[in-house]
C-alpha positions in Angstrom: -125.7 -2.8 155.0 -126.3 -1.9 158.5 -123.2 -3.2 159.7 -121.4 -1.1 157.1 -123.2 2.0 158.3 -123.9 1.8 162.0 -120.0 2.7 162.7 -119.9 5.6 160.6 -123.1 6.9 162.2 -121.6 6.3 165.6 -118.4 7.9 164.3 -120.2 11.2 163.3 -122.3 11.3 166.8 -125.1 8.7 166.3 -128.2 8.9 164.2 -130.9 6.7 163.1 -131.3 3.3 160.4 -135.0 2.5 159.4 -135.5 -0.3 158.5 -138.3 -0.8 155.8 -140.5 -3.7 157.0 -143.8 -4.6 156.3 -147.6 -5.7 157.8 -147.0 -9.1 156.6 -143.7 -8.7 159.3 -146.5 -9.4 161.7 -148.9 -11.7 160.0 -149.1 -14.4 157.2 -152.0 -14.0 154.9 -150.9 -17.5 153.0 -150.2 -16.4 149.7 -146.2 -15.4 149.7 -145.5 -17.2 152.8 -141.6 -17.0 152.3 -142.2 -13.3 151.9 -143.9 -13.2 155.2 -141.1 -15.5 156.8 -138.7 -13.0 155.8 -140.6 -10.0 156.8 -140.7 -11.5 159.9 -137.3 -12.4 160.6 -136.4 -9.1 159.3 -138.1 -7.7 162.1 -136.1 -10.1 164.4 -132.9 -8.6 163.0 -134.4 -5.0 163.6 -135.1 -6.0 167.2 -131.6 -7.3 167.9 -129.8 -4.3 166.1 -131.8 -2.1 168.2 -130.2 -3.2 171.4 -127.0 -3.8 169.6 -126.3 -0.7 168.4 -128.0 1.3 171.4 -125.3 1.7 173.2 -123.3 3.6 170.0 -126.5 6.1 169.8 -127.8 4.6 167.1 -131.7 4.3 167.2 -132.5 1.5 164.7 -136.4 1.8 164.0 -138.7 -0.1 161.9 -141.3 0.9 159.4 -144.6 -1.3 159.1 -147.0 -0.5 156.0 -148.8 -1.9 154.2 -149.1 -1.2 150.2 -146.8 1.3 148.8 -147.6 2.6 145.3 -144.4 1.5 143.8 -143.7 -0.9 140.8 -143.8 -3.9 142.8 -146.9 -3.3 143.6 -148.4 -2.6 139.9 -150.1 -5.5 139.6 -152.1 -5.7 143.1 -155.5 -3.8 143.6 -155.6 -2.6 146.8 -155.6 0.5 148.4 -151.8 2.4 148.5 -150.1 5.2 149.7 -148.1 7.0 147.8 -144.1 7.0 148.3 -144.2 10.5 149.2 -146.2 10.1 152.1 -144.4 7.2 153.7 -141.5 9.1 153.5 -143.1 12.0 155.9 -144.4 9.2 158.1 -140.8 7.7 158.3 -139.4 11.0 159.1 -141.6 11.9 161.1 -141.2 8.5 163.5 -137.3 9.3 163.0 -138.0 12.3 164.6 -140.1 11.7 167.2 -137.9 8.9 168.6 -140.2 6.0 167.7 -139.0 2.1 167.4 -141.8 1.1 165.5 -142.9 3.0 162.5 -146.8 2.3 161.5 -147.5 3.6 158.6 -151.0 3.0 157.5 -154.4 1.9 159.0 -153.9 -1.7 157.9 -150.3 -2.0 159.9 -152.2 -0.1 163.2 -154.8 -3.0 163.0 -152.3 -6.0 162.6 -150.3 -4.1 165.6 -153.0 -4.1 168.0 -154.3 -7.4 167.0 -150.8 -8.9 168.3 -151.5 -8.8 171.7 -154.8 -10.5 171.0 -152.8 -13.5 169.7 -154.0 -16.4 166.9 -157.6 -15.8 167.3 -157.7 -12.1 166.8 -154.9 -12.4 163.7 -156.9 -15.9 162.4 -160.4 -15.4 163.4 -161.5 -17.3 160.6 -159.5 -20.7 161.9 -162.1 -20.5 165.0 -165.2 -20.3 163.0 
């Protein structure tokens, strides 16, 4: 879809794609591993349309949340935000020029835990 889009965006002057990610882009919780896997290479493809399409003024940004309150998400009890309001986040990321889009309290924790590697994502695996 993107490569469908991103000349017609660079045709009208450039513009922005978001990307609709999610936590699990950035971490595997071992139930739904393929899900995570392709989360995660989603996020690879994000990263390499970014510096692709740079160059045509088109910002390609990616949005990180976790639980949305949607139907695919009926049957999980959790905490979720409503549609509505990832939609201002995205938007407001779009606007304010950001690559990464972190939606939710849950995606801000998983983010910050990257840079402390596999035993601040896993600290159960060094108990």
């Amino acid at each position: 879809m993107i490569r469908t889009f991103a000349p017609v965006i660079e045709k009208n002057g450039g513009g922005s794609i978001l990307n609709i990610l999610s936590v699990l882009s950035w971490i595997n919780i071992g139930e739904g591993g393929a899900y995570s896997a392709a989360k995660c290479a989603q996020w690879e493809v994000t990263k390499a349309l970014r510096l692709e399409l740079a160059a045509k003024n088109v910002r390609v940004a990616g949005l990180h949340v976790a639980f949305i309150d949607t139907d695919m998400t009926a049957g999980i009890h959790a905490p979720k935000l409503s549609p509505k309001d990832i939609s201002r986040t995205a938007i407001d990321g779009i606007e304010a020029d950001l690559y990464e889009i972190v939606a939710d309290a849950t995606s801000r924790e998983v983010q910050q835990g990257l840079a402390g590697g596999v035993p601040s994502l896993y600290p159960h695996l060094f108990q």
